[in-house]
mmCIF entry with sequence, helices, sheets and N, C-alpha, C, O atoms, coordinates in Angstrom:
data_MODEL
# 
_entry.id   MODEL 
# 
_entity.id                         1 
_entity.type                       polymer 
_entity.pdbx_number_of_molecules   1 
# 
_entity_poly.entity_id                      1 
_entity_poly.type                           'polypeptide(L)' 
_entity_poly.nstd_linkage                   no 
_entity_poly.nstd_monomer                   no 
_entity_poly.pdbx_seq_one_letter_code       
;(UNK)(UNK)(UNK)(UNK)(UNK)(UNK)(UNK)(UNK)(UNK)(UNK)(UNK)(UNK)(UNK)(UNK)(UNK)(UNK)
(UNK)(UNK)(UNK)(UNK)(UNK)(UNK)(UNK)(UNK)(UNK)(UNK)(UNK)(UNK)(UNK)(UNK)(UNK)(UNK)
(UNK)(UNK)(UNK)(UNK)(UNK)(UNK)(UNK)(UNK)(UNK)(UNK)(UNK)(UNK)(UNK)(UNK)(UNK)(UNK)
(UNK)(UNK)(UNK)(UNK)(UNK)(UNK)(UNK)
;
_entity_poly.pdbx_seq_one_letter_code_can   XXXXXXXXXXXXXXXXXXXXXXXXXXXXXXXXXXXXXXXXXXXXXXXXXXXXXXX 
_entity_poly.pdbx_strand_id                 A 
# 
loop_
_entity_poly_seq.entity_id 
_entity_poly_seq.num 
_entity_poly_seq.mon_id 
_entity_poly_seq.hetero 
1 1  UNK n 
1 2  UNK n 
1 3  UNK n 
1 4  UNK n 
1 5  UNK n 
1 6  UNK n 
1 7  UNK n 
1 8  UNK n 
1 9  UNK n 
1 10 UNK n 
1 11 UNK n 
1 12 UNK n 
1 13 UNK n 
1 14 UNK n 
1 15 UNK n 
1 16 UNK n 
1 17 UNK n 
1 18 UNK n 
1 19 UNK n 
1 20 UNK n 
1 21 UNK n 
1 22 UNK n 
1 23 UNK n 
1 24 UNK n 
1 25 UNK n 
1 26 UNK n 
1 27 UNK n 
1 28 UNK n 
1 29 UNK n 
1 30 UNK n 
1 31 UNK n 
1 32 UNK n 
1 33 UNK n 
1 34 UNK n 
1 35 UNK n 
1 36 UNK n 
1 37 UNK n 
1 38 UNK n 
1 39 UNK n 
1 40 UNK n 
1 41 UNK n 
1 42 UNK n 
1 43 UNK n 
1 44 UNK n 
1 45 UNK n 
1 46 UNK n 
1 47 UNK n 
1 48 UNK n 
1 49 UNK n 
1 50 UNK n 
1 51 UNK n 
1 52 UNK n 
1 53 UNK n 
1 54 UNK n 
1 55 UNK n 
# 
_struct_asym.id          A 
_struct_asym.entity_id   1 
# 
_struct_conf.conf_type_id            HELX_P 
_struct_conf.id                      HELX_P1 
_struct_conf.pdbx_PDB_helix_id       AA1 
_struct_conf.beg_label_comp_id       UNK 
_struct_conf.beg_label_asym_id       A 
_struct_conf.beg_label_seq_id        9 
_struct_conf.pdbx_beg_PDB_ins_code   ? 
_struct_conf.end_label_comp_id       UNK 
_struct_conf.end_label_asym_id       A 
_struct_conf.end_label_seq_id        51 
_struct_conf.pdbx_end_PDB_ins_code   ? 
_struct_conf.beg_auth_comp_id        UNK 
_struct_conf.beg_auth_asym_id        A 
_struct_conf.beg_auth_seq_id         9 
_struct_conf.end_auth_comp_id        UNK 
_struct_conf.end_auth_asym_id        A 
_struct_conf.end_auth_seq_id         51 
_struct_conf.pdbx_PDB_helix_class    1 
_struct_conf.details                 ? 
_struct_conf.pdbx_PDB_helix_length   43 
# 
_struct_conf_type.id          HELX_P 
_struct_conf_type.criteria    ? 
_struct_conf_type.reference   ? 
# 
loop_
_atom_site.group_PDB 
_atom_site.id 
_atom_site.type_symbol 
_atom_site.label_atom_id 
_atom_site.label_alt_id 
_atom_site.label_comp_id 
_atom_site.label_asym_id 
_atom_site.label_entity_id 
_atom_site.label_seq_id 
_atom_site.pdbx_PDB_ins_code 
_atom_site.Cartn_x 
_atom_site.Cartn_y 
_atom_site.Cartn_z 
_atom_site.occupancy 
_atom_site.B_iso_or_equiv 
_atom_site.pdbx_formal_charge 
_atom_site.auth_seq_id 
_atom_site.auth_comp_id 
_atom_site.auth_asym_id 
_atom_site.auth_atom_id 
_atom_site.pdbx_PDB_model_num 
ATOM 1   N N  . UNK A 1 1  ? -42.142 3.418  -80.697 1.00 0.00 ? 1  UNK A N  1 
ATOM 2   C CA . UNK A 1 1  ? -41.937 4.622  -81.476 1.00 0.00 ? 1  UNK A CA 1 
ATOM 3   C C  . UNK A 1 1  ? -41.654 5.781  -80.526 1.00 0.00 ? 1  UNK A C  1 
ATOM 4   O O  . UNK A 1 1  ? -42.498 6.129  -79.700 1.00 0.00 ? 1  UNK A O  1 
ATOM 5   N N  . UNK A 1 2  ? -40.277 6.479  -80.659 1.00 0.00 ? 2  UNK A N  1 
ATOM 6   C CA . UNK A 1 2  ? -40.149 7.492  -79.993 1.00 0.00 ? 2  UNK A CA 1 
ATOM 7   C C  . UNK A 1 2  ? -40.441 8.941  -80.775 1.00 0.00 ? 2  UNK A C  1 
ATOM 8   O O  . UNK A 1 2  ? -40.141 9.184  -81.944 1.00 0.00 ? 2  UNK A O  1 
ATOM 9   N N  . UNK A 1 3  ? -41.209 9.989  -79.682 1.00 0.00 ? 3  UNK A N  1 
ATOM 10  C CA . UNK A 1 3  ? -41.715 11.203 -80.050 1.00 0.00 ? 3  UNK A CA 1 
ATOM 11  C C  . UNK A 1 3  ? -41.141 12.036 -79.291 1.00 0.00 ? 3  UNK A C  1 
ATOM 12  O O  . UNK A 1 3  ? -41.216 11.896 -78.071 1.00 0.00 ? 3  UNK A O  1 
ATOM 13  N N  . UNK A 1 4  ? -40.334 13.251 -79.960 1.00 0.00 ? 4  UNK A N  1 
ATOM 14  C CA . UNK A 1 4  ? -39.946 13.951 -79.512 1.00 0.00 ? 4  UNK A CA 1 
ATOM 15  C C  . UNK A 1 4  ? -40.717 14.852 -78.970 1.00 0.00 ? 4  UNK A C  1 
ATOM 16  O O  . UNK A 1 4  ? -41.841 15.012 -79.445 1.00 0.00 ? 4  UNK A O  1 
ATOM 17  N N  . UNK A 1 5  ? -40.257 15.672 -77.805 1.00 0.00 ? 5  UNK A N  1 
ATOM 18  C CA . UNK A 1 5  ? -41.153 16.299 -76.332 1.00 0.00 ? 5  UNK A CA 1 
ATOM 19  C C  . UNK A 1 5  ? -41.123 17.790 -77.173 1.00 0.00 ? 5  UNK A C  1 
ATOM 20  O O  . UNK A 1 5  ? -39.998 18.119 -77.550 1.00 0.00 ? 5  UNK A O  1 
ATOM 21  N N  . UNK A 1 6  ? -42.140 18.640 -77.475 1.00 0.00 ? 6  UNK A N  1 
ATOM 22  C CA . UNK A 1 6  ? -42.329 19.583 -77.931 1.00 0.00 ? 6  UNK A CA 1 
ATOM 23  C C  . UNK A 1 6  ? -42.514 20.443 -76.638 1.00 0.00 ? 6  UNK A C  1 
ATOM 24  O O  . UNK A 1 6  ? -43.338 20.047 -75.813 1.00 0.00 ? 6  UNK A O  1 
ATOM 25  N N  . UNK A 1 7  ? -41.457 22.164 -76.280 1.00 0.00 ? 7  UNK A N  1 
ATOM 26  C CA . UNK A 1 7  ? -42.093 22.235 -75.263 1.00 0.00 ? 7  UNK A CA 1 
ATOM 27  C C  . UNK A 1 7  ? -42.150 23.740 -75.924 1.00 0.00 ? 7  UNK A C  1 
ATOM 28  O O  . UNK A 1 7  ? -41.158 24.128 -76.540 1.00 0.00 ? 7  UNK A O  1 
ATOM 29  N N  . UNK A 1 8  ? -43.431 24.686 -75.789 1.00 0.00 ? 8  UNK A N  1 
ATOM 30  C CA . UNK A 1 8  ? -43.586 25.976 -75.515 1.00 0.00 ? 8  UNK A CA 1 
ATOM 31  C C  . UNK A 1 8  ? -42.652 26.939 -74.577 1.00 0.00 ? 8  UNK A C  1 
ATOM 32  O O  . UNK A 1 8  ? -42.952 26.997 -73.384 1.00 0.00 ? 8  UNK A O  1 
ATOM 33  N N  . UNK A 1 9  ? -41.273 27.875 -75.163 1.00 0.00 ? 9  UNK A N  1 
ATOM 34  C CA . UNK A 1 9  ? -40.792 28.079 -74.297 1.00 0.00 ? 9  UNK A CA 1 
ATOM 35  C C  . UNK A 1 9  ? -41.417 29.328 -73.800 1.00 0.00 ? 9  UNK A C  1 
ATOM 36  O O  . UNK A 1 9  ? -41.060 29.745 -72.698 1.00 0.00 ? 9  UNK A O  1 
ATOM 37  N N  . UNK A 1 10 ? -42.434 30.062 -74.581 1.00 0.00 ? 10 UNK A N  1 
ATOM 38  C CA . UNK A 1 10 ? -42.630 30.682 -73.704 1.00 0.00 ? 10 UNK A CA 1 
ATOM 39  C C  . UNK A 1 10 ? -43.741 30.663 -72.518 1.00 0.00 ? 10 UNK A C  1 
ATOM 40  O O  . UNK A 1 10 ? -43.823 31.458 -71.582 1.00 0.00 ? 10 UNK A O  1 
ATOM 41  N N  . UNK A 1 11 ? -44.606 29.503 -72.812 1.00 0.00 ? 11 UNK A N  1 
ATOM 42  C CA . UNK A 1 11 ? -45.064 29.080 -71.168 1.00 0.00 ? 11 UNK A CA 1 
ATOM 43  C C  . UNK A 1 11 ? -44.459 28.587 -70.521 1.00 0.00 ? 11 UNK A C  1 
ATOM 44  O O  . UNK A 1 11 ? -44.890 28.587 -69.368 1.00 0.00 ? 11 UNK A O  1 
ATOM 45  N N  . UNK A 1 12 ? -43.419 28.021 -70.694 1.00 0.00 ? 12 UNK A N  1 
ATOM 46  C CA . UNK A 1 12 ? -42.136 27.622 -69.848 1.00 0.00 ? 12 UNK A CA 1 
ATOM 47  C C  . UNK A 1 12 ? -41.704 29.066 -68.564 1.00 0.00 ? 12 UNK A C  1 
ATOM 48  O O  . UNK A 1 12 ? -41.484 29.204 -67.361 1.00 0.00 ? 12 UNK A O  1 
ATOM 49  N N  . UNK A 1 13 ? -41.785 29.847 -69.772 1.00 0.00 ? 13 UNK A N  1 
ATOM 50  C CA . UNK A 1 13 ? -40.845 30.828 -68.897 1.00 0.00 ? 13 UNK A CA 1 
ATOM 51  C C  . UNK A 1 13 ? -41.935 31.824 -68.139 1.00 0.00 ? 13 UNK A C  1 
ATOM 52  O O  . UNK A 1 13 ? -41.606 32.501 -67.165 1.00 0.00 ? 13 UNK A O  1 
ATOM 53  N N  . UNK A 1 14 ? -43.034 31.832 -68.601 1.00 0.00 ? 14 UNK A N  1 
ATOM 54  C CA . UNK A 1 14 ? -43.904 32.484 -67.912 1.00 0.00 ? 14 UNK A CA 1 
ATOM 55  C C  . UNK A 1 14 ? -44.323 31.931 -66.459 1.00 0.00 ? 14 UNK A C  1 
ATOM 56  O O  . UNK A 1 14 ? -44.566 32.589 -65.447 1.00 0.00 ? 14 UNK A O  1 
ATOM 57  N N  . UNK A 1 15 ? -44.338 30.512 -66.644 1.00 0.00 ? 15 UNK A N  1 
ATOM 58  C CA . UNK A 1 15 ? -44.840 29.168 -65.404 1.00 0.00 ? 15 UNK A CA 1 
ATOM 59  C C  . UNK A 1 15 ? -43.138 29.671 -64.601 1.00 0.00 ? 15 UNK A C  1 
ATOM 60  O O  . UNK A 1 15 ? -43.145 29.962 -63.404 1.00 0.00 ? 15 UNK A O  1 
ATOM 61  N N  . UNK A 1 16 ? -42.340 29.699 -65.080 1.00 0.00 ? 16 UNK A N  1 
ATOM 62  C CA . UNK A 1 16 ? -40.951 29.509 -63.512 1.00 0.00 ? 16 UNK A CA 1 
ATOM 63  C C  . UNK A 1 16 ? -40.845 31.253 -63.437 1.00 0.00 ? 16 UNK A C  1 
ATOM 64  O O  . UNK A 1 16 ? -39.860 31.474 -62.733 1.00 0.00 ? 16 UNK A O  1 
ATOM 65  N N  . UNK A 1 17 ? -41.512 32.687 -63.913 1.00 0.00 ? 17 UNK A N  1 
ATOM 66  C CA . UNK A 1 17 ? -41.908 33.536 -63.434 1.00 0.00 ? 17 UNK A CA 1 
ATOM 67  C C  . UNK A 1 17 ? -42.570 33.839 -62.379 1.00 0.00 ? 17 UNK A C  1 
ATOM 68  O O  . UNK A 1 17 ? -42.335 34.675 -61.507 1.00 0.00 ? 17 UNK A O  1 
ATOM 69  N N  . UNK A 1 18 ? -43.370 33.146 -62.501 1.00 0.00 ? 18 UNK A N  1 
ATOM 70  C CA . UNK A 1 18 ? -44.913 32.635 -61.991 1.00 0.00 ? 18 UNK A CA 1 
ATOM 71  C C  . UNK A 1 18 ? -44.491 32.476 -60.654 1.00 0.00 ? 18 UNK A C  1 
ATOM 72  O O  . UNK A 1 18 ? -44.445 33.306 -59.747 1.00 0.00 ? 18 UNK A O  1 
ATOM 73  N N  . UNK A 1 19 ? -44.134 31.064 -60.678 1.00 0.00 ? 19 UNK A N  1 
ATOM 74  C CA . UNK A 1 19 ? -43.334 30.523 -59.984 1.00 0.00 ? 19 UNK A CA 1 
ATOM 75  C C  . UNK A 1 19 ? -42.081 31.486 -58.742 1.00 0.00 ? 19 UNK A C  1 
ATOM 76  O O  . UNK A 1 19 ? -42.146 31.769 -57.545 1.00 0.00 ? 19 UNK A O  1 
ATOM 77  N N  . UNK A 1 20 ? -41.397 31.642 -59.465 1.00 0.00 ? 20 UNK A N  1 
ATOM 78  C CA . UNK A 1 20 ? -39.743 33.078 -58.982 1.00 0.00 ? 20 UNK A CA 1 
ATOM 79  C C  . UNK A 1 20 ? -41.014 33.644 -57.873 1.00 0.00 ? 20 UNK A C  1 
ATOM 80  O O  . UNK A 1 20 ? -40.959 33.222 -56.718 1.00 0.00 ? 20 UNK A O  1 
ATOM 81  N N  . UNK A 1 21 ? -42.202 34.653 -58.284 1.00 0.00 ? 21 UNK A N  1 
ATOM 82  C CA . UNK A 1 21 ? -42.513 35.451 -57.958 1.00 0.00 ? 21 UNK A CA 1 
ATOM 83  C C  . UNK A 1 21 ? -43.522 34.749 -56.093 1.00 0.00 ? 21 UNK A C  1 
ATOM 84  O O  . UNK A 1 21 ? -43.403 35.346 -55.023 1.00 0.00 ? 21 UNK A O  1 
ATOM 85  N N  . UNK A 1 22 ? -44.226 33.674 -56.254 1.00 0.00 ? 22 UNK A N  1 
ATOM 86  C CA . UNK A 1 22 ? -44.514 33.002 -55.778 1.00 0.00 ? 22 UNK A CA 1 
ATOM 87  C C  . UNK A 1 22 ? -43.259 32.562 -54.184 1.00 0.00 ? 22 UNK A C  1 
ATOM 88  O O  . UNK A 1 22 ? -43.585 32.385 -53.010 1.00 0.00 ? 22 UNK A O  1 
ATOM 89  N N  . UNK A 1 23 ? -42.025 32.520 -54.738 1.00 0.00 ? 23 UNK A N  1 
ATOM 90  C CA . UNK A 1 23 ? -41.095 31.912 -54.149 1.00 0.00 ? 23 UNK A CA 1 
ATOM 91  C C  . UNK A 1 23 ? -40.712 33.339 -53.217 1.00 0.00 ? 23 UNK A C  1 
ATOM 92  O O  . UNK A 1 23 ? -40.577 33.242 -51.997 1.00 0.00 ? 23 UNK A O  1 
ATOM 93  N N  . UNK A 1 24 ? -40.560 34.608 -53.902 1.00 0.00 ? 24 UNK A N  1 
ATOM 94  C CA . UNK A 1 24 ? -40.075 35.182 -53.537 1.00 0.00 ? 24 UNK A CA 1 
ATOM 95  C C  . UNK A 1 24 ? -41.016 36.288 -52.408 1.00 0.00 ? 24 UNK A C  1 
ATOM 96  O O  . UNK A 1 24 ? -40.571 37.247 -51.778 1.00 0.00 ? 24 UNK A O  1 
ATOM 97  N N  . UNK A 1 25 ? -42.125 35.868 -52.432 1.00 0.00 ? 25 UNK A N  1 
ATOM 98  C CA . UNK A 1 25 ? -43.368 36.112 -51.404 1.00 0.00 ? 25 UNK A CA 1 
ATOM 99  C C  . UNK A 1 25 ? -43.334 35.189 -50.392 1.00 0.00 ? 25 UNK A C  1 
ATOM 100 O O  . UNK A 1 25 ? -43.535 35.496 -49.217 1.00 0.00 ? 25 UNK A O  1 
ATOM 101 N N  . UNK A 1 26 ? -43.132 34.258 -50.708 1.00 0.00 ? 26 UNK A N  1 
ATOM 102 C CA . UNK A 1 26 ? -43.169 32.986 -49.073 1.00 0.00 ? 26 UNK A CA 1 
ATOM 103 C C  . UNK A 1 26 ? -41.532 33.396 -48.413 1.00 0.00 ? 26 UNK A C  1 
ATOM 104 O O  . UNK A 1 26 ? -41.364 33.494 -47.198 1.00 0.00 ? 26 UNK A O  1 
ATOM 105 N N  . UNK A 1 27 ? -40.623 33.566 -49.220 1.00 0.00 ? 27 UNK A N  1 
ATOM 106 C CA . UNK A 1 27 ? -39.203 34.328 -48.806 1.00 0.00 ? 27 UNK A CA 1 
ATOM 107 C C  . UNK A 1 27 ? -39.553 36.010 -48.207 1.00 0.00 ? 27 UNK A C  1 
ATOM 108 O O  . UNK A 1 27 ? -38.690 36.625 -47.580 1.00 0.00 ? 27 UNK A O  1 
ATOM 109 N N  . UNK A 1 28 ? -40.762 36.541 -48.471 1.00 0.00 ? 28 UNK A N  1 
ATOM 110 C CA . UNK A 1 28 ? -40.420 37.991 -47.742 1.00 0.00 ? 28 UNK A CA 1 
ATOM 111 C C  . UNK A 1 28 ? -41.279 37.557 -46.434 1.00 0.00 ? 28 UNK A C  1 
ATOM 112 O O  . UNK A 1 28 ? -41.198 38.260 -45.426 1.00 0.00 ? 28 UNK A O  1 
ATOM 113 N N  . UNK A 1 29 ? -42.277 36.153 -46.451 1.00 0.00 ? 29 UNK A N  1 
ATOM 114 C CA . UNK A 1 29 ? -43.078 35.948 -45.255 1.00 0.00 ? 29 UNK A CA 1 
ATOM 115 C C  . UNK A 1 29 ? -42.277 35.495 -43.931 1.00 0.00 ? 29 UNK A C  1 
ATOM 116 O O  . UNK A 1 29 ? -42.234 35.731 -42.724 1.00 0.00 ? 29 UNK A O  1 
ATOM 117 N N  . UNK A 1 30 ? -41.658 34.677 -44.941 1.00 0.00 ? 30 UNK A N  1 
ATOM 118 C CA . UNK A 1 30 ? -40.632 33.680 -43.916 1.00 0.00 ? 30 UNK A CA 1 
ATOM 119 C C  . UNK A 1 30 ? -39.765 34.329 -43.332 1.00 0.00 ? 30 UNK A C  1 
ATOM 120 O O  . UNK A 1 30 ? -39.159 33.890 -42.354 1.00 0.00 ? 30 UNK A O  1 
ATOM 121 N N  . UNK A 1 31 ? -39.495 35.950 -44.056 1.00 0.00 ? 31 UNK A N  1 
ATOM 122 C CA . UNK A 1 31 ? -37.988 36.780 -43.268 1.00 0.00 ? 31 UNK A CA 1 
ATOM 123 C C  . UNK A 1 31 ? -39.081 37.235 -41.900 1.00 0.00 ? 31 UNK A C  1 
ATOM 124 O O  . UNK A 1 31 ? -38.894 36.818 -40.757 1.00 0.00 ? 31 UNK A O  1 
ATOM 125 N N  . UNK A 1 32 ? -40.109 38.064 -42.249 1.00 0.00 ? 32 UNK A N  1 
ATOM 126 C CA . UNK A 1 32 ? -41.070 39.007 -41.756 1.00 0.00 ? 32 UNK A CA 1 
ATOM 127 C C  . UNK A 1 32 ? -41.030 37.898 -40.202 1.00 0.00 ? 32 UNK A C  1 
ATOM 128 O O  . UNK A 1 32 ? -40.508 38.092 -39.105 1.00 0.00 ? 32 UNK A O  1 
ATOM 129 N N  . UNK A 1 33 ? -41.735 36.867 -40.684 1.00 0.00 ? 33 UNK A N  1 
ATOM 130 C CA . UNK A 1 33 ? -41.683 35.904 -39.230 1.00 0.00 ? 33 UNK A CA 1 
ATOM 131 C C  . UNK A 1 33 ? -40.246 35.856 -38.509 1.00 0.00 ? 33 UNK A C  1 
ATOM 132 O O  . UNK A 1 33 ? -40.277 36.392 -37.401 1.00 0.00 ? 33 UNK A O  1 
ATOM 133 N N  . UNK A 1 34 ? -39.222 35.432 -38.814 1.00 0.00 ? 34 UNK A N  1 
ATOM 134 C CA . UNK A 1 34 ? -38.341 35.361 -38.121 1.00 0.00 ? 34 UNK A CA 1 
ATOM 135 C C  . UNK A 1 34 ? -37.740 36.352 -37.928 1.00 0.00 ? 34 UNK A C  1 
ATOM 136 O O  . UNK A 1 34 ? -36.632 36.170 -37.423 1.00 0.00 ? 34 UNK A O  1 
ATOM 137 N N  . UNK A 1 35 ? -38.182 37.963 -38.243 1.00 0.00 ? 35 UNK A N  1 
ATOM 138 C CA . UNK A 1 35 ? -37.579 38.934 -37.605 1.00 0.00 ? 35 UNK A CA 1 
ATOM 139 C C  . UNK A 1 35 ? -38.924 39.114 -36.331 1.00 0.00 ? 35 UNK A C  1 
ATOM 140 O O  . UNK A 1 35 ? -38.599 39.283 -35.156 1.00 0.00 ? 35 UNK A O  1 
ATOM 141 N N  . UNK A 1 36 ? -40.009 39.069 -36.632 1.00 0.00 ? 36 UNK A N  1 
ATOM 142 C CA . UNK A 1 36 ? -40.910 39.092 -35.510 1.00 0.00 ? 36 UNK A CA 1 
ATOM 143 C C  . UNK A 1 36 ? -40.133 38.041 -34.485 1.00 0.00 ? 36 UNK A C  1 
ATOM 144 O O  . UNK A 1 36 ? -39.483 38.644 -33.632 1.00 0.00 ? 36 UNK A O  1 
ATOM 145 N N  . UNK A 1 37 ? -40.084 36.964 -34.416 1.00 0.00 ? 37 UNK A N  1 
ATOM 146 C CA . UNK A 1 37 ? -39.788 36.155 -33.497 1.00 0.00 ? 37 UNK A CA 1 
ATOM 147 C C  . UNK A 1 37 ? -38.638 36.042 -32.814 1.00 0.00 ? 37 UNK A C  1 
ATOM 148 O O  . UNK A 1 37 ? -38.506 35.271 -31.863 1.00 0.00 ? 37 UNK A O  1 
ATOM 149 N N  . UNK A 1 38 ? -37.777 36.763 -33.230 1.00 0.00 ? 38 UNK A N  1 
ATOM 150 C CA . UNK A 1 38 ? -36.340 37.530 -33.092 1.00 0.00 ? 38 UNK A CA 1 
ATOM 151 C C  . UNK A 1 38 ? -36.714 38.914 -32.007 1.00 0.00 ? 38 UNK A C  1 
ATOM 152 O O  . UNK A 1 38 ? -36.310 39.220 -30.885 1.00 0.00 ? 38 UNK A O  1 
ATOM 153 N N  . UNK A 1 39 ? -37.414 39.365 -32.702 1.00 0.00 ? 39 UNK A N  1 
ATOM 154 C CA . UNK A 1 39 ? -37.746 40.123 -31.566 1.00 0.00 ? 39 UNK A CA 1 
ATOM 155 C C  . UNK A 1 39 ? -38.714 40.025 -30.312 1.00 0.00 ? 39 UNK A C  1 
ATOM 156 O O  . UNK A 1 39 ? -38.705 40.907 -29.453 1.00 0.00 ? 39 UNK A O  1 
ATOM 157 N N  . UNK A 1 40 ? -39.321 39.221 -30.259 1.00 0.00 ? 40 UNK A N  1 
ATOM 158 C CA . UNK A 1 40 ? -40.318 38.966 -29.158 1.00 0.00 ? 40 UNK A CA 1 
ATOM 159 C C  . UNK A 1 40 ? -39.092 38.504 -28.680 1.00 0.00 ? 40 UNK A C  1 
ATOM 160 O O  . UNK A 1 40 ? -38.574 39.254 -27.853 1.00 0.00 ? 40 UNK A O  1 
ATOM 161 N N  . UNK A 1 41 ? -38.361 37.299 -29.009 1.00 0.00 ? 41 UNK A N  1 
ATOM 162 C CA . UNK A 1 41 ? -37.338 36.806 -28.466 1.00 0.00 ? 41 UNK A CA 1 
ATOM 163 C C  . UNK A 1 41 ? -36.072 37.784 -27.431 1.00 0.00 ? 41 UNK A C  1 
ATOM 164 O O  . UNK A 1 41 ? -35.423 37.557 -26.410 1.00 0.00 ? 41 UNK A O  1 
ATOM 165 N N  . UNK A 1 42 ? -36.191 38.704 -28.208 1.00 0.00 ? 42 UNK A N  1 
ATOM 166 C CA . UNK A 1 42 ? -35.478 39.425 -27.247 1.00 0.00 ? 42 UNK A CA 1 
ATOM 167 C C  . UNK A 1 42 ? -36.110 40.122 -26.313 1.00 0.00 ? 42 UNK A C  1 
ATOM 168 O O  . UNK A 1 42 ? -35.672 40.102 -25.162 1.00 0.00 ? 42 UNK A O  1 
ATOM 169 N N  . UNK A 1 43 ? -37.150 40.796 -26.613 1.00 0.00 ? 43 UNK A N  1 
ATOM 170 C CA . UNK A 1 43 ? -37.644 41.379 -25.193 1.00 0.00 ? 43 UNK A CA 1 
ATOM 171 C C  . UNK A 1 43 ? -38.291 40.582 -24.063 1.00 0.00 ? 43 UNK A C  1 
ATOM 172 O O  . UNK A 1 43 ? -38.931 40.928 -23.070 1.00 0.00 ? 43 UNK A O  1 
ATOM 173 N N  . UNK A 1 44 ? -37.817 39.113 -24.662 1.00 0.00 ? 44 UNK A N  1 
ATOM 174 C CA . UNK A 1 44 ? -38.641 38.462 -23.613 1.00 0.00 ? 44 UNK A CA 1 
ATOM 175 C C  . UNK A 1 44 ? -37.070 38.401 -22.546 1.00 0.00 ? 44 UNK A C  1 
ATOM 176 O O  . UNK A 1 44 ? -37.056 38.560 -21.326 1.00 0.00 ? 44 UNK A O  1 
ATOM 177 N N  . UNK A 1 45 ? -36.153 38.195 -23.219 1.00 0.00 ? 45 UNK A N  1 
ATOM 178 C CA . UNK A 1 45 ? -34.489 37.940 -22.550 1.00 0.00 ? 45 UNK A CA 1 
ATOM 179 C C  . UNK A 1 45 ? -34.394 39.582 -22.285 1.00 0.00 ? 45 UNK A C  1 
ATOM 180 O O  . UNK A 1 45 ? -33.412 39.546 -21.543 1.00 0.00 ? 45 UNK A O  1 
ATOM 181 N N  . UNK A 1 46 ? -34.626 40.565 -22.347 1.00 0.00 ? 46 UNK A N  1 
ATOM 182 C CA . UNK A 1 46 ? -34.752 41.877 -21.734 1.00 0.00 ? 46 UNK A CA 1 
ATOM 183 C C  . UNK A 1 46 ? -35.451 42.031 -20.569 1.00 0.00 ? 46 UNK A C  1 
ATOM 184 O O  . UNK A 1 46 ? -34.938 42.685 -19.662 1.00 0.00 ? 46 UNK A O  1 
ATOM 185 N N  . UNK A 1 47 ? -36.599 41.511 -20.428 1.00 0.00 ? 47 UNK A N  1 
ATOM 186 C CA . UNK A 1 47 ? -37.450 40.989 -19.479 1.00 0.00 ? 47 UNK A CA 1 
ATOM 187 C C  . UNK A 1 47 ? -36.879 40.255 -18.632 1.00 0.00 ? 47 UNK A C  1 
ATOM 188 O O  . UNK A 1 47 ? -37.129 40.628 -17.486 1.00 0.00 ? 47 UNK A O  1 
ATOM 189 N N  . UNK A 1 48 ? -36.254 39.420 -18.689 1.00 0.00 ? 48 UNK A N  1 
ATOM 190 C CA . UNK A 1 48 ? -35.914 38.288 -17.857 1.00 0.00 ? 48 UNK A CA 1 
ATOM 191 C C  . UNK A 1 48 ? -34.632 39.320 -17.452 1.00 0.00 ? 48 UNK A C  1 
ATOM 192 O O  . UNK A 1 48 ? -34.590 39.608 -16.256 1.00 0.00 ? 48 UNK A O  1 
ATOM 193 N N  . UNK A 1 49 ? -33.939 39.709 -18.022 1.00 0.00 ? 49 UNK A N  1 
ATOM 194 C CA . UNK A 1 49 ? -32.936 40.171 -17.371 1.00 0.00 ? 49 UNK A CA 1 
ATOM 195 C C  . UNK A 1 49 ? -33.048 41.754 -16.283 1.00 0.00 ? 49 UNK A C  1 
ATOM 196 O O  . UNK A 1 49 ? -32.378 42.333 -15.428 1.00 0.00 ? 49 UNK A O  1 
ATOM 197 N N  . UNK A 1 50 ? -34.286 41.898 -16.972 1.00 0.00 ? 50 UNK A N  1 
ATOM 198 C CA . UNK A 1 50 ? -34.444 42.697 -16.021 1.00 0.00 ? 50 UNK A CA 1 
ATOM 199 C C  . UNK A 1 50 ? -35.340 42.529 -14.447 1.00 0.00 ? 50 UNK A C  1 
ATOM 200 O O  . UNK A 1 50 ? -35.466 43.221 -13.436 1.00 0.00 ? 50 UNK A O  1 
ATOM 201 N N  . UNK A 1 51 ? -35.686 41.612 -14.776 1.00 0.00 ? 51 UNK A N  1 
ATOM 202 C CA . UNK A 1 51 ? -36.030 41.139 -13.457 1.00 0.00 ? 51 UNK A CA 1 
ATOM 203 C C  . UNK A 1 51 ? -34.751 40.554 -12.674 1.00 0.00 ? 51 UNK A C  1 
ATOM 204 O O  . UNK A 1 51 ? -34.668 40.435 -11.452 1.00 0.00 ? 51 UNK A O  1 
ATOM 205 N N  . UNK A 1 52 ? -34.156 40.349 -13.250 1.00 0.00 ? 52 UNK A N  1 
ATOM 206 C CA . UNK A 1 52 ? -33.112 39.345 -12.459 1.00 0.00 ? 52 UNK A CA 1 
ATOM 207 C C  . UNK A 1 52 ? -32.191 40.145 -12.041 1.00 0.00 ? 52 UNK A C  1 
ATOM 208 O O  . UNK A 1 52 ? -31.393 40.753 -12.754 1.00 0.00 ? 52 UNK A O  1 
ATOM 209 N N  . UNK A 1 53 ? -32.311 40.190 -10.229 1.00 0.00 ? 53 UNK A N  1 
ATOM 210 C CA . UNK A 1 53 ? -30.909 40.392 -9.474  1.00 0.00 ? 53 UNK A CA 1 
ATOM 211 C C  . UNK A 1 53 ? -30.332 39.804 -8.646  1.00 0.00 ? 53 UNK A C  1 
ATOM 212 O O  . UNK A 1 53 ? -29.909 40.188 -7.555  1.00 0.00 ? 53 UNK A O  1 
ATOM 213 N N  . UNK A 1 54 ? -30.270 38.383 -9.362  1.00 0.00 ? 54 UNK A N  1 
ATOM 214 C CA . UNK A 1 54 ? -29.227 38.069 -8.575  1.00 0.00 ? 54 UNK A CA 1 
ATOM 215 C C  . UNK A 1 54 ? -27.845 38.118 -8.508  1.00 0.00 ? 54 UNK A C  1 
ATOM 216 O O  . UNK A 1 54 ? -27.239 37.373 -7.738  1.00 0.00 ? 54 UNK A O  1 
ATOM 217 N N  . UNK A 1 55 ? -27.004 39.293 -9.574  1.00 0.00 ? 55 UNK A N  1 
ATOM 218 C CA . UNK A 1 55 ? -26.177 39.285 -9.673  1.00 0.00 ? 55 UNK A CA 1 
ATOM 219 C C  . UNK A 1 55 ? -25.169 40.021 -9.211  1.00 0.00 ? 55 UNK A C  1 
ATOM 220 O O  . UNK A 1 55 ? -24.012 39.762 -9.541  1.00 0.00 ? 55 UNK A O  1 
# 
């Protein structure tokens, strides 16, 4: 016997809100880190270049 899937759309849409909002916090963490590490990154190659004369 098949039963058709009853779904609540509006906990549907509240859960992939939920969700969006969730996604879009690990997306402002994940920028935040790789602009930090972007920049250590460079002053470490600022560093290095400024030590360096051998050129």
């Amino acid at each position: 016997m098949r039963q058709d899937l009853v779904v609540d759309t509006g906990r549907l849409i509240a859960a992939l809100r939920a969700r969006v909002e969730e996604l879009v916090y690990e997306n402002a963490l994940l920028s935040a880190a790789v602009d930090q590490q972007r920049d250590e990154i460079n002053e470490l190659k600022g560093a290095h270049s400024a030590g360096d004369h051998r050129r």
